[in-house]
C-alpha atoms as one frame of an Amber mdcrd trajectory, in Angstrom:
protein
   0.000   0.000   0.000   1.259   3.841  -0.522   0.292   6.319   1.018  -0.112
   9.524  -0.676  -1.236  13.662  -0.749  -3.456  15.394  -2.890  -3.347  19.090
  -2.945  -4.920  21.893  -5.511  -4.472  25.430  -6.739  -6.673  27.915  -8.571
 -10.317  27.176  -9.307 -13.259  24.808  -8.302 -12.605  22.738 -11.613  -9.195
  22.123  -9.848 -10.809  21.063  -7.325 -12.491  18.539  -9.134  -9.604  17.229
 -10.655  -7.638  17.035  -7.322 -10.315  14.823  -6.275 -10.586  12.332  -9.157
  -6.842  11.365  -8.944  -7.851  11.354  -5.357 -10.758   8.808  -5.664  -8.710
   6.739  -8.474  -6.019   6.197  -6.068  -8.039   5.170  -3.454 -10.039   2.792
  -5.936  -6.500   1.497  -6.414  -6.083   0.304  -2.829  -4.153   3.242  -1.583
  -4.055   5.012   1.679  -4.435   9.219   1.864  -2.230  10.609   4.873  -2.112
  14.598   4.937   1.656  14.382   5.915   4.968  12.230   5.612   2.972  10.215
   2.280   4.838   8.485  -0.071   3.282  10.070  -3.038   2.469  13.635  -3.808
  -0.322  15.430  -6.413  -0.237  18.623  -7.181  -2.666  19.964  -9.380  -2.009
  22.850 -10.783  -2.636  26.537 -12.197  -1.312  28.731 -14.557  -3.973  31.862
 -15.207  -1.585  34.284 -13.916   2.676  34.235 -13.568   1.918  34.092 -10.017
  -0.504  31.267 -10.107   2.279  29.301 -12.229   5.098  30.371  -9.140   2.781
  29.474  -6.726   2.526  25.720  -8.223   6.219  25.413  -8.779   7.162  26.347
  -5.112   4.444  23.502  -3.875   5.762  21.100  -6.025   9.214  21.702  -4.888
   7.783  21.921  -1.413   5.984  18.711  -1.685   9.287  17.246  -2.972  11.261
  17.546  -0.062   8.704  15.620   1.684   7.659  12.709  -1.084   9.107  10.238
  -2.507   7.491  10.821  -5.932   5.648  14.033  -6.779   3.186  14.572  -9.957
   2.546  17.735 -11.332  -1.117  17.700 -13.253  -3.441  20.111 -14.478  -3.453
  23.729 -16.127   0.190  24.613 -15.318   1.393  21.165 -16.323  -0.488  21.537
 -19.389   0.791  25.207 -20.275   4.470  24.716 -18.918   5.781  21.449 -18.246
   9.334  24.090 -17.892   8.136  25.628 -15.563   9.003  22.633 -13.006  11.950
  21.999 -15.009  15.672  21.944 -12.436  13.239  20.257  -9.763  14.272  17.469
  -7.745  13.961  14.403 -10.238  11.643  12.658  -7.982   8.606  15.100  -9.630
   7.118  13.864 -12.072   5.022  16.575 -14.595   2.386  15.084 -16.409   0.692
  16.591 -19.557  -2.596  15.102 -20.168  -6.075  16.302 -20.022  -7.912  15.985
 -16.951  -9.805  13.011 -17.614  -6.656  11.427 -18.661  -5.099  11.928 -15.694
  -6.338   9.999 -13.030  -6.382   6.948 -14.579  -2.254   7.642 -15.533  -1.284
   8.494 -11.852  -2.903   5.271 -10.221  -1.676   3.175 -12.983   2.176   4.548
 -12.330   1.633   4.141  -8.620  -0.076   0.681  -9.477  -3.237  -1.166  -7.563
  -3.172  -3.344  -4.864  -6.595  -3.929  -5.170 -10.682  -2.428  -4.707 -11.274
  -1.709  -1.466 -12.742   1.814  -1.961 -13.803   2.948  -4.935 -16.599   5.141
  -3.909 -14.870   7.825  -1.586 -16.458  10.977  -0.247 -15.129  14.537  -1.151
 -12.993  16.301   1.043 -15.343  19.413   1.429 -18.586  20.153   2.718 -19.932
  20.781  -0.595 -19.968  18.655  -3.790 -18.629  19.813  -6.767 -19.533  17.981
  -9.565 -18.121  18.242 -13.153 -20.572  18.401 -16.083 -18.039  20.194 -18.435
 -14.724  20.880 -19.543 -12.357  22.823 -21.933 -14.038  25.871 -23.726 -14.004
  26.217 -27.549 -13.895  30.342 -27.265 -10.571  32.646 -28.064 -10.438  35.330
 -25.989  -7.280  37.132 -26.525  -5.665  37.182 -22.650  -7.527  33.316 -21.537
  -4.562  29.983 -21.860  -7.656  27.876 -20.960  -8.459  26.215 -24.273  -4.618
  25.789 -25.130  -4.537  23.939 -21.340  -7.769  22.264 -21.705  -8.751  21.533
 -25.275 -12.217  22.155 -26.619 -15.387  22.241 -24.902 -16.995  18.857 -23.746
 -19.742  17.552 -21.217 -20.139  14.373 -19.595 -23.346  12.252 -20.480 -26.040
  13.571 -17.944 -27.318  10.263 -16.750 -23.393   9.985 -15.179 -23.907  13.728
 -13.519 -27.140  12.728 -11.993 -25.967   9.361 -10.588 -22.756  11.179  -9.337
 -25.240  14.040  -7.680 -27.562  11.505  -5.852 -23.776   9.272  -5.163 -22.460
  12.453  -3.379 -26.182  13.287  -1.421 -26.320   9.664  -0.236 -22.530  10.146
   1.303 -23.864  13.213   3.247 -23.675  16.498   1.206 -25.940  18.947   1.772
 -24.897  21.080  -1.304 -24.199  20.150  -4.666 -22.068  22.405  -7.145 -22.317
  22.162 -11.037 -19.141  22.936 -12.283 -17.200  23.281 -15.301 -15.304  25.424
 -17.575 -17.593  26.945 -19.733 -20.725  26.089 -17.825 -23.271  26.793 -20.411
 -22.133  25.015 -23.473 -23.203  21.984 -21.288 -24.858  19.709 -24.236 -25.947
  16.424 -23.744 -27.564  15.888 -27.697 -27.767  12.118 -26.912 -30.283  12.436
 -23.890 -31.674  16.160 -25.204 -29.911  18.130 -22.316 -28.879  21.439 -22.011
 -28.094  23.455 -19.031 -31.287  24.728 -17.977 -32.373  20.896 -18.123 -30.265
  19.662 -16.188 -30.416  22.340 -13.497 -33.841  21.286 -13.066 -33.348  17.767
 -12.824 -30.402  17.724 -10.878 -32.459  20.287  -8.336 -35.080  17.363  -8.143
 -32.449  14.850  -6.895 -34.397  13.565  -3.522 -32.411  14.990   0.109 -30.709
  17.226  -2.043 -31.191  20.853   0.008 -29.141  22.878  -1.966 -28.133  23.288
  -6.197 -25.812  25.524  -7.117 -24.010  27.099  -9.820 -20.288  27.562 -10.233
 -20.095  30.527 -12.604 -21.980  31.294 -15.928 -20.853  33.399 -19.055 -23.548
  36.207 -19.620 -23.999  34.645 -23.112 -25.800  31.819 -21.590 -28.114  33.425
 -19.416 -30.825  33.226 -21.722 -34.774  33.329 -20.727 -34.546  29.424 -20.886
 -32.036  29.696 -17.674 -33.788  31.920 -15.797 -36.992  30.081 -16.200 -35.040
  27.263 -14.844 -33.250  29.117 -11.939 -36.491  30.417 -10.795 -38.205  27.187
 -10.975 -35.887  25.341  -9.158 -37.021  25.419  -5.377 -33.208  23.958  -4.035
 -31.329  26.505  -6.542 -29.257  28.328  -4.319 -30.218  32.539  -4.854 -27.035
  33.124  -5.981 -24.946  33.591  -9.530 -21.534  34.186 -10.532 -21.273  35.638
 -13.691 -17.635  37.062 -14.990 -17.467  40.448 -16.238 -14.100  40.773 -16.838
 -14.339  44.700 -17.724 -16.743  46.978 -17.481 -15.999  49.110 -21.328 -16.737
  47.996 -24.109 -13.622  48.907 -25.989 -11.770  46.859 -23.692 -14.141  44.210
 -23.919 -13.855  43.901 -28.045  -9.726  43.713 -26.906 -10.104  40.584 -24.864
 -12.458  39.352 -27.315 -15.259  38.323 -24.712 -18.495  38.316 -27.511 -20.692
  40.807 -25.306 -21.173  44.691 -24.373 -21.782  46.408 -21.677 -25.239  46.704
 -22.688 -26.117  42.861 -23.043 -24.342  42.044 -19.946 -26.450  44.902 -17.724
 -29.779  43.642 -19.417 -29.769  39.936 -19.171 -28.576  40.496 -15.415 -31.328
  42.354 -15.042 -34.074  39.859 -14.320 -32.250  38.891 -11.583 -30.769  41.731
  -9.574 -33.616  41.558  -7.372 -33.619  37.532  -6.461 -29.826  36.862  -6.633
 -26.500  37.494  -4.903 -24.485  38.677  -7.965 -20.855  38.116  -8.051 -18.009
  38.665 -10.682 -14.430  38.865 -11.966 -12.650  41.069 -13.290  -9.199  41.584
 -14.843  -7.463  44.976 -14.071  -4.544  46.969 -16.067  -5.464  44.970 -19.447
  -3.604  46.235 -22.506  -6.567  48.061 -23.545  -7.156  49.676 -20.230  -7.087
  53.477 -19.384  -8.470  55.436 -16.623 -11.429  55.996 -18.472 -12.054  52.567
 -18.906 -11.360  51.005 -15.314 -13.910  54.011 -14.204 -16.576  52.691 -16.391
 -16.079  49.115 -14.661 -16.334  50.896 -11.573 -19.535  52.281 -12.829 -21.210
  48.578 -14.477 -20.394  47.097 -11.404 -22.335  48.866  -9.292 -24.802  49.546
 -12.397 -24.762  45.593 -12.503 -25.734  45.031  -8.823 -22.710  43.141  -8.198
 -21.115  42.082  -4.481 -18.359  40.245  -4.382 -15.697  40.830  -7.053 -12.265
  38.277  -7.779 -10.184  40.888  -9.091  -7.000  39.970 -11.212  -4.109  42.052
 -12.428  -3.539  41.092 -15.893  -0.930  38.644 -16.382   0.358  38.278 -20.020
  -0.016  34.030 -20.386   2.761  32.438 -23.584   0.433  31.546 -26.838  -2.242
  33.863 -26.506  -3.271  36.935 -28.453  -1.880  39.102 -26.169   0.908  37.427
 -24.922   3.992  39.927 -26.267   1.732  43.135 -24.583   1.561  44.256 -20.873
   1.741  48.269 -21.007   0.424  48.601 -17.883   2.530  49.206 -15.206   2.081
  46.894 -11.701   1.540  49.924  -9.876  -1.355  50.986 -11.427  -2.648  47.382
 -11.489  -2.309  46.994  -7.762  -4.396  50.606  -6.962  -7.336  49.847  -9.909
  -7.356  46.578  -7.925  -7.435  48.132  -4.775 -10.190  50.386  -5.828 -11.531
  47.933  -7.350 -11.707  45.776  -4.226 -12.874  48.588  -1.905 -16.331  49.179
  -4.029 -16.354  45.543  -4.299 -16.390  45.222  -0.220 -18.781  48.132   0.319
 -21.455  46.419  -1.913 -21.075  42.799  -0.202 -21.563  45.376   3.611 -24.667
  47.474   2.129 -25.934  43.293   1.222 -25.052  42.098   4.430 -27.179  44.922
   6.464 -29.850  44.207   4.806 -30.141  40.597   6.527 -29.662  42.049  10.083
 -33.334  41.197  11.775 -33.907  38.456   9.164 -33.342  34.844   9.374 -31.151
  32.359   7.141 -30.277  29.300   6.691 -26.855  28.698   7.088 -24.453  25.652
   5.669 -21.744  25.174   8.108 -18.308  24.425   6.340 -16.053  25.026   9.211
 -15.868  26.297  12.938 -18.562  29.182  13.110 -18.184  30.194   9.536 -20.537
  29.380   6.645 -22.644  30.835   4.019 -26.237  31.758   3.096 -28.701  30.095
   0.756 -27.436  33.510  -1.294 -23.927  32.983  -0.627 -23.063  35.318   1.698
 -21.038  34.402   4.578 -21.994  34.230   8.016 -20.419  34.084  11.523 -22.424
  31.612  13.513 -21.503  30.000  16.968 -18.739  27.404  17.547 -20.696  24.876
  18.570 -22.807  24.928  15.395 -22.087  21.263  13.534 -19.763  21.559  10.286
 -21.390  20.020   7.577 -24.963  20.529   8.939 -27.534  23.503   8.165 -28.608
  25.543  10.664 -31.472  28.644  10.809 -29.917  31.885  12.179 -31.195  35.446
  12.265 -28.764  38.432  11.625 -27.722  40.486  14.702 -24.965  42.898  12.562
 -23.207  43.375   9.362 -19.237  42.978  10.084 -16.378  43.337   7.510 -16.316
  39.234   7.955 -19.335  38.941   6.924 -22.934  38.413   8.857 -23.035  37.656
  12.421 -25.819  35.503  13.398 -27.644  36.256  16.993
């Protein structure tokens, strides 16, 4: 038997990958030990410089520690040189993600079945119904890391979503790349299908959705979001910028306009939250103001904000003009609006009650995503009613 570590950076797709090498080595007989394992996986980023620095220095971390380290995902993918002069007990492997599992465990080699059907790591279940994106915007690596877009048949997402409710989670997250180009022409699926089937799976208390390109917000998803009584109230959609001349730059396929009207519908119902990149090629003060502006025009709370990174084989790889101080105050600015909308949200839940997913010692979050500061003793894992006694910078504290 080995025993062996699985560790992550960058998004919930990571995640999700982490986990499947995770479950395929545990399939294989294989024991997971959070220190002093035999084996290390590191699954890795690469949508910014630092992201890719960030996975180098665990890897070499993790090899100090190992006795065989493997390098997966985006980075891996992007830069197998970038974990070149490591010790030569890593191990950087270049396949797509649903490759990759399979190719660890068979290196580290079975002993036998004992437990193929493991339970996640987290609270919440994320659960993969797509990958890779078949879209060029001119900053995003992703399709050159991932390949094209692809979904998984959805009779193998809903027996995964009632597999994960039966081991205990309360909260189920469809994830994926590019979320709606989920396509199952087969079965006649789309994503607004399969939201509302996968909402109806029985003990499931909570749906949710990773993050959605405006594009596919459609009337057909909204219906469904609506409709869907255990669709959690909130919806992360990616802005990106807020101008539309920087918008045409990156390529993203929308305007201003389209992305303030089709959030519309919602504004009222749902927690909306974003990204954005800051100190793109394109970007001037005029333009970072007007994201300013369609952020808070756009209703949205909480905001990832990213300095521009240029990433090798994109459109915009060779251009950067932006210096890093004026990246790090747009994203401070950026950041400060960001945290005033997510306080003027929070307020308005003091005297109100909640329902509360615990995910860890008196923290967890709202059916609408917002976080909230409950007591110690509350159970992790478990959902708990609360009513709102203040707004603090942490989030909501419950009475």
């Amino acid at each position: 038997m080995t025993t062996f570590s699985v560790r992550f950076l960058g998004c919930k797709v990571s995640h999700v990958d982490a986990h499947e090498v995770r479950e395929a080595l545990l399939a294989g007989g294989h024991a997971e030990r959070d220190a002093a394992a035999d084996v290390a996986v590191v699954n890795t980023c690469c949508v910014t410089n630092e992201a890719v620095a960030k996975s180098r220095k665990e890897a070499a971390r993790a090899a100090r520690s190992h006795r065989r380290v493997y390098v997966t995902g985006c980075g891996a993918n992007l830069r197998a040189d970038a974990f070149a002069d490591l010790p030569e007990n890593v191990v950087v492997i270049a396949k797509r993600s649903e490759e990759t599992p399979a190719f660890v465990a068979g290196d580290v080699g079975a002993i036998g079945c004992v437990q193929a059907d493991a339970r996640l790591d987290r609270v919440r279940a994320f659960v993969k119904v797509q990958d890779g994106c078949s879209f060029s915007c001119s900053f995003c690596v992703i399709p050159l890391v991932r390949g094209e877009s692809r979904s998984r048949a959805a009779d193998a997402v809903l027996a995964e979503i009632r597999r994960r409710v039966d081991q205990g989670h309360r909260e189920v997250i469809l994830t994926g790349i590019n979320l709606g180009c989920y396509r199952d022409r087969a079965a006649g699926y789309d994503l607004p299908r399969l939201v509302r089937e996968a909402g109806a799976t029985p003990g499931l208390e909570r749906l949710r959705l990773s993050s959605i390109e405006i594009n596919h917000v459609n009337d057909a998803l909204v219906a469904a979001l609506r409709d869907t009584p255990t669709l959690s109230r909130h919806l992360h959609v990616p802005l990106q910028s807020g101008d539309d001349g920087v918008l045409r730059a990156m390529g993203r396929r929308y305007s201003v306009a389209t992305y303030l009207r089709r959030l519309a519908p919602l504004q009222d119902e749902f927690n909306l939250t974003s990204d954005v990149i800051v100190g793109f090629p394109a970007e001037d003060e005029a333009a970072f103001e007007s994201t300013l502006r369609t952020a808070r025009d756009a209703g949205l709370t909480k905001i990832h904000v990213f300095p521009y990174s240029p990433r090798p084989g994109t459109v915009t790889a060779a251009d950067d003009p932006v210096s890093p101080q004026v990246k790090k105050e747009r994203g401070a600015r950026l950041r400060a609006a960001s945290h005033e909308a997510c306080l003027a949200r929070w307020r308005t839940k003091v005297g109100r009650d909640d329902t509360v997913l615990v995910d860890r010692p008196g923290r967890g979050y709202g059916d609408d995503y917002s976080p909230w500061l409950v007591p110690e003793a509350a159970p992790v894992g478990g959902l708990v009613r609360v009513r709102g006694a203040a707004a603090t910078d942490e989030g909501v504290l419950a009475a």
